[in-house]
C-alpha positions as CSV (number, residue, x, y, z in Angstrom):
1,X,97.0,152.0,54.6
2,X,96.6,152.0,58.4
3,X,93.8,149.8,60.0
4,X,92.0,150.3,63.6
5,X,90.1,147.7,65.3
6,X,88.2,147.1,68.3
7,X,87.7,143.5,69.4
8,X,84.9,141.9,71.5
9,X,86.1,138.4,72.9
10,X,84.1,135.8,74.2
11,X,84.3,131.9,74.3
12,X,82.1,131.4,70.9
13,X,83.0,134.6,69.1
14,X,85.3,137.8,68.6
15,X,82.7,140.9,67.6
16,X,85.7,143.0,65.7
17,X,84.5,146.5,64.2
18,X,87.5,147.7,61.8
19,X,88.1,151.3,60.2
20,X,90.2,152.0,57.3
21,X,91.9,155.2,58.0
22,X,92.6,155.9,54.4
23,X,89.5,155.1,52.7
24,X,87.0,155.3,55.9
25,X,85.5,152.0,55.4
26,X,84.6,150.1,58.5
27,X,84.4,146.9,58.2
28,X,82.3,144.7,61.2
29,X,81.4,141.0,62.1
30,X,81.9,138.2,64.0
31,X,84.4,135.3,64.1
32,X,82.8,131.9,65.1
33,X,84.2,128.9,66.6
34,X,87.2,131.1,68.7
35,X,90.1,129.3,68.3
36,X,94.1,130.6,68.0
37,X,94.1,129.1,64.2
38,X,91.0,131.0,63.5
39,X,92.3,134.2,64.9
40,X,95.4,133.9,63.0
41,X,93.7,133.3,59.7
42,X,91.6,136.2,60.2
43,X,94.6,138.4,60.9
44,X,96.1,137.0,57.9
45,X,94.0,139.7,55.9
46,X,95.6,142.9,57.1
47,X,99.3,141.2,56.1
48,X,101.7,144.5,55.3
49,X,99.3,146.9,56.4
50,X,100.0,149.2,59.2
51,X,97.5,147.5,62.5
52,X,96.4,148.6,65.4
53,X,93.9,146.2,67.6
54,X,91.8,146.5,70.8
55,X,90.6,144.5,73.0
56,X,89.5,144.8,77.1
57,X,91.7,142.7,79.5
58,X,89.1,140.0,80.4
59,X,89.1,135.9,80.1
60,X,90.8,134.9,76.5
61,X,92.9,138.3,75.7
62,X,96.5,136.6,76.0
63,X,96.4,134.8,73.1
64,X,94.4,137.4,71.1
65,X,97.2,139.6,72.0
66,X,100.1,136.8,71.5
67,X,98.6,136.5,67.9
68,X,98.4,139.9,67.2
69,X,101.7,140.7,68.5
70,X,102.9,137.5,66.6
71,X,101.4,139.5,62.8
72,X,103.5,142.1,63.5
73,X,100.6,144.4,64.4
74,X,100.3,146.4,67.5
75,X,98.1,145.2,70.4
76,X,96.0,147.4,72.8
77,X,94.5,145.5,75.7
78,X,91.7,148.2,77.5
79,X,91.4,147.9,81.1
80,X,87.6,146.7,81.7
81,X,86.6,149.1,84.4
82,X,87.6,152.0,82.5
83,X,86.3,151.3,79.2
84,X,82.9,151.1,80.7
85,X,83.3,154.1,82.2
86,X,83.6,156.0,78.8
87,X,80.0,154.6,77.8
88,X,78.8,156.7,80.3
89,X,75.0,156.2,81.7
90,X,73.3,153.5,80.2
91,X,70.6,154.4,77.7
92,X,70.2,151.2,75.5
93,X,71.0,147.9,75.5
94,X,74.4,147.2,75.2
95,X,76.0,144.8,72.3
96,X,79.3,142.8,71.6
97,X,79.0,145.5,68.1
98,X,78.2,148.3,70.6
99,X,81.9,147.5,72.8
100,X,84.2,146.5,69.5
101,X,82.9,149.8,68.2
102,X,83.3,151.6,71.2
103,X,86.6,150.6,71.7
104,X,87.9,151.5,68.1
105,X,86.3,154.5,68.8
106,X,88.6,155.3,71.8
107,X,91.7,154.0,70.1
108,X,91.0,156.5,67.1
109,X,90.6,159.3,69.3
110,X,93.1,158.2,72.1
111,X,90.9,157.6,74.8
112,X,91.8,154.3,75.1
113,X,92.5,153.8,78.9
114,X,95.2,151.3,78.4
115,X,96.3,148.3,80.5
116,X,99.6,147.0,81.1
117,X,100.5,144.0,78.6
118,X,102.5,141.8,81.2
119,X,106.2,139.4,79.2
120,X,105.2,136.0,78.7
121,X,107.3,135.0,82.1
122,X,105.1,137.6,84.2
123,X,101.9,135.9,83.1
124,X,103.2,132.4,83.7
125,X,104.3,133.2,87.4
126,X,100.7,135.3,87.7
127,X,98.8,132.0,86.9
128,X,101.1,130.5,89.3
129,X,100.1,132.8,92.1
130,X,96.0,132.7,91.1
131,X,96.7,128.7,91.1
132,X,98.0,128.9,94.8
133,X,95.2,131.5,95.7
134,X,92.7,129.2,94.6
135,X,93.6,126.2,96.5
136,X,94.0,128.9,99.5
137,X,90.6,129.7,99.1
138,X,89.1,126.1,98.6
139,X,91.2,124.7,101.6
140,X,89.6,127.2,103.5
141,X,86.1,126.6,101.9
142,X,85.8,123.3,103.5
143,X,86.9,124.1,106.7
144,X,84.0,126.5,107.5
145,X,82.2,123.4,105.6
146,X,83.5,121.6,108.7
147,X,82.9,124.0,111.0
148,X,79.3,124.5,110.2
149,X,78.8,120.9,110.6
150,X,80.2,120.6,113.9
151,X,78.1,123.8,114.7
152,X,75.1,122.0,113.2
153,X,75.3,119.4,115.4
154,X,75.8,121.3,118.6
155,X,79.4,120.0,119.1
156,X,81.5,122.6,120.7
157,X,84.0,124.8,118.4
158,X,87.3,123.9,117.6
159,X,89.8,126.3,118.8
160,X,93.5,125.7,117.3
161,X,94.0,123.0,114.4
162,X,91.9,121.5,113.2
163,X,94.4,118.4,112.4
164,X,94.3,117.7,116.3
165,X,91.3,116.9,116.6
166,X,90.8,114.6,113.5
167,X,90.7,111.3,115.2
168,X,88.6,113.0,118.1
169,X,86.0,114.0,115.6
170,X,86.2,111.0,113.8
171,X,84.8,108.9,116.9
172,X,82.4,111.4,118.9
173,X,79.5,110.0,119.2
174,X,77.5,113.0,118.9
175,X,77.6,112.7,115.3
176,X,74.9,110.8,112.5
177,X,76.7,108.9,109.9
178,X,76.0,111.3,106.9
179,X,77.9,113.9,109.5
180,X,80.6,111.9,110.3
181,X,80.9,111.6,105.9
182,X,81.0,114.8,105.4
183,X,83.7,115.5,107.9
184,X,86.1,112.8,106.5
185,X,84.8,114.0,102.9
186,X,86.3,117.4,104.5
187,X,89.5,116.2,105.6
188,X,90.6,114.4,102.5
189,X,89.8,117.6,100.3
190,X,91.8,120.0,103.1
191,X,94.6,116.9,102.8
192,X,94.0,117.3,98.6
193,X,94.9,121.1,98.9
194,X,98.0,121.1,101.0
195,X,99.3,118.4,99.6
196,X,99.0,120.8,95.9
197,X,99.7,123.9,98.2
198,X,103.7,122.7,99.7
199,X,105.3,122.3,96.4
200,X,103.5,124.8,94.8
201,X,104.4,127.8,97.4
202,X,107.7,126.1,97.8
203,X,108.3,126.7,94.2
204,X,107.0,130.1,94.1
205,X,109.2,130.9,97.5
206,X,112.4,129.9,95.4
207,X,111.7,132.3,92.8
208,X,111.0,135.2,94.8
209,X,114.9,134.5,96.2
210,X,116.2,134.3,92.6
211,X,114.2,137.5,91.0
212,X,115.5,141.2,91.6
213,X,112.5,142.5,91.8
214,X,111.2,140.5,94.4
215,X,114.2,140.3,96.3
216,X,113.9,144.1,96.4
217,X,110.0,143.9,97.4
218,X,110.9,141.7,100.9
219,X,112.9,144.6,102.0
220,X,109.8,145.8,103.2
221,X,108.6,144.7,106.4
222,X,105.6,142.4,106.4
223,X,106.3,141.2,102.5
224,X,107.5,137.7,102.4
225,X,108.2,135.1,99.4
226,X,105.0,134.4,98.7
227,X,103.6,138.4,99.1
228,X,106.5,139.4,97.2
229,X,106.0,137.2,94.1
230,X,101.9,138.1,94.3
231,X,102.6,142.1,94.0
232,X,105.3,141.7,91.5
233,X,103.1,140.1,89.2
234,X,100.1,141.5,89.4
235,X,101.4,145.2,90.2
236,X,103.2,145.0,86.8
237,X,106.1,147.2,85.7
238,X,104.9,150.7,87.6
239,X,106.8,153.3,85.2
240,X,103.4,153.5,83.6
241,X,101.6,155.2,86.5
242,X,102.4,159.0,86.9
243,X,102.1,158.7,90.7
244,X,102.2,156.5,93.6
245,X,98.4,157.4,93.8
246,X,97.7,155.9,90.8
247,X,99.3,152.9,91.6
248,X,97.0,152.8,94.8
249,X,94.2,153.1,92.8
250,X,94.9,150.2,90.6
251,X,95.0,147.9,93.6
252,X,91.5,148.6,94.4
253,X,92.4,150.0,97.8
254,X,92.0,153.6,97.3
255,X,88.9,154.9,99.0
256,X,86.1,156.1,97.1
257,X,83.3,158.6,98.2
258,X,79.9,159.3,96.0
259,X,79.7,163.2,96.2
260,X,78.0,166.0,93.9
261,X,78.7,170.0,94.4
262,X,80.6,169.6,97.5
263,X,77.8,166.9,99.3
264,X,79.0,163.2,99.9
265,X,77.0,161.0,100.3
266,X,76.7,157.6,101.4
267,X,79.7,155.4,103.0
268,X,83.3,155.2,102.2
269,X,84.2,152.3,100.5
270,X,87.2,150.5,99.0
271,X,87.1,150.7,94.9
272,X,87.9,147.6,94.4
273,X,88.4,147.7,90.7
274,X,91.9,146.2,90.9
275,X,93.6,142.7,90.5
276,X,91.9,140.9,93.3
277,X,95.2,139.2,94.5
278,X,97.2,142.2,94.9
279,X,94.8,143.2,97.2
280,X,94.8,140.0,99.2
281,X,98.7,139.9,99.1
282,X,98.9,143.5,100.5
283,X,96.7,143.6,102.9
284,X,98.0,139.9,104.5
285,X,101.5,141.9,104.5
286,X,99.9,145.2,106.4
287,X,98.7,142.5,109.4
288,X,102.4,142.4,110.5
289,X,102.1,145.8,111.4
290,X,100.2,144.5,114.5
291,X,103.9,142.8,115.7
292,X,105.6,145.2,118.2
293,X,108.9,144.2,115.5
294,X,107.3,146.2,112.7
295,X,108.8,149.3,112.2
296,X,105.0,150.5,111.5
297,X,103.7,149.5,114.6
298,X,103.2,152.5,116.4
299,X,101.3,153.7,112.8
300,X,99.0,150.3,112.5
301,X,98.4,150.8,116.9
302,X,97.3,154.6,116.2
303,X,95.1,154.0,113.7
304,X,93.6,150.5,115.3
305,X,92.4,152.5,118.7
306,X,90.3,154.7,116.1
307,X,89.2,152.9,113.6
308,X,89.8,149.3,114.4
309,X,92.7,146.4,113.4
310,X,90.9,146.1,109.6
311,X,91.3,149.9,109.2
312,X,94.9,149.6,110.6
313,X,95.6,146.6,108.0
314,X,94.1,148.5,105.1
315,X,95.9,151.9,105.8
316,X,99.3,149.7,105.9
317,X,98.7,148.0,102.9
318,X,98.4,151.2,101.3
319,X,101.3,152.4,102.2
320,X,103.0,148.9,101.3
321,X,101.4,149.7,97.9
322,X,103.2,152.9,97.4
323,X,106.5,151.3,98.9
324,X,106.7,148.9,96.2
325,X,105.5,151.4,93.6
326,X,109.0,153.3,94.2
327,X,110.6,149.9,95.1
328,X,110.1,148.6,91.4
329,X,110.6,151.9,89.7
330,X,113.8,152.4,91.1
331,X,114.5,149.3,89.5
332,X,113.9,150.1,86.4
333,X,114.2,147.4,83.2
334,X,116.0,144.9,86.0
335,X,112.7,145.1,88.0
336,X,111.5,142.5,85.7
337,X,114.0,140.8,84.3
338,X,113.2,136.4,83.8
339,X,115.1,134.2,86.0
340,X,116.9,131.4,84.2
């Protein structure tokens, strides 16, 4: 007997829509109260039959996957953007039944457009990275906090640091109280960030030096520690792309243009439809392409006097992306091998 499933997951349920192969009964409902325990009971059902599961790569898939790996069964994690382009234009409402279906549909008929399900030691140092990202991102969030209230109080902008000017700020007396709160509120949660940021990139930095892989990525000029550890993880193992184009594409930095029967129409624009952070760590790694040291220089300079230093960045990182793509697959198994 051979059993195919698709799987809806959200925080309160999992939607599942099951065929039986032999015997063409499909079987649907909803698991309540989503909880490992729960899922593994429910998985308990199919014990000795022949599995296969679905589900798209969105918030709560690791464990479904870890527990239906864990059965014995064979997981199939559906990359999001991909899976909603197989429902094609939008005609009714759509369901958590209408996606589990769908899904099982795909995996009966091998449409499934199939993600990359990352080792348990890739998705630790991931988190990792997305952890260091996001105290990036909220250090950064209250400085243009601080900025804006300097700005709104007609002080003059702060060029360099803004550590040396701390005490300055603290005592101008241009300021109101609640202004003068909200910058030392802003200080002590910049303070907060680095002081979670240092150990955190230094820990990150000291992997990088210890895993092939990455080792192998800083080779490449403008890819450091930190930029090396972010495209390892979230490029994932690239022997499953058939191209360096594809691999492109799944950072989100390919180019795409609306067009029908030869016409374009509108602006290009970046797809976007890849892991956010590889995109970030690629495109911080094709800035140094603006140092005269970078063997890309002349490249970034060219494409800067046409199209500006954002193009020139963009075009590098692209190329970066590729780089790495034959980087890793050169590799091989090694390319991610865990680091005692």
């Amino acid at each position: 007997m051979a059993i195919v499933g698709g799987l809806d997951v959200h925080r309160r349920q999992i939607t599942f829509d099951v065929l039986d192969t032999d015997t063409g009964d499909v079987r649907r409902g909803r698991i309540l109260g989503v909880t490992r325990e729960r899922f593994r009971k429910w998985l308990g059902q199919f014990a000795g039959e022949e599995v296969d599961l679905a589900c798209e790569g969105c918030a709560g898939w690791r464990f479904v996957v870890e527990e239906i790996e864990r059965a014995g069964f064979r997981a199939h994690l559906a990359e999001p953007a991909d899976t909603a382009a197989l429902r094609g234009r939008k005609r009714r409402a759509k369901t958590d039944g209408a996606d589990a279906r769908l899904m099982r549909e795909a995996l009966v008929q091998g449409r499934l457009p199939e993600s990359w399900i990352a080792p348990a030691h890739v998705l630790e140092v991931r988190a990792r990275v997305r952890l260091y990202k996001a105290l990036v991102d909220m250090r950064r969030q209250w400085q243009q906090r601080l900025h804006a209230v300097l700005f709104h109080h007609g002080l003059p902008a702060v060029e360099g640091s803004l550590v040396e000017v701390r005490d300055e700020l603290a005592a101008h007396p241009g300021l109101t109280p609640a202004a003068r709160e909200q910058i030392a509120v802003a200080y002590r949660m910049i303070d907060h960030a680095n002081a979670e940021l240092v150990p955190l990139r230094r820990s990150l930095a000291a992997f990088a030096r210890q895993q092939q892989g990455c080792r192998a990525l800083m080779a490449h000029y403008g890819i450091g520690t930190l930029v090396s550890v972010a495209v390892w993880s979230e490029l994932g193992d690239p022997r499953r792309f058939r191209s360096s184009d594809q691999a492109v594409r799944h950072t989100g930095l390919d180019v795409t243009v609306s067009s029908s029967d030869g016409k374009h129409r509108g602006r290009a624009r970046l797809a976007r439809q890849g892991p956010p952070i590889l995109r970030w760590a690629l495109y911080e790694a094709g800035q140094a392409g603006a140092r005269a040291t970078s063997p890309d220089h002349d490249y970034y300079t060219a494409v800067k006097d046409r199209l500006g230093a954002n193009r020139a960045a963009l075009s590098l990182a692209r190329k970066l992306a590729r780089r790495s793509y034959h980087t890793l697959r050169e590799l091989g198994d090694a390319a991610y091998e865990p680091v005692g």
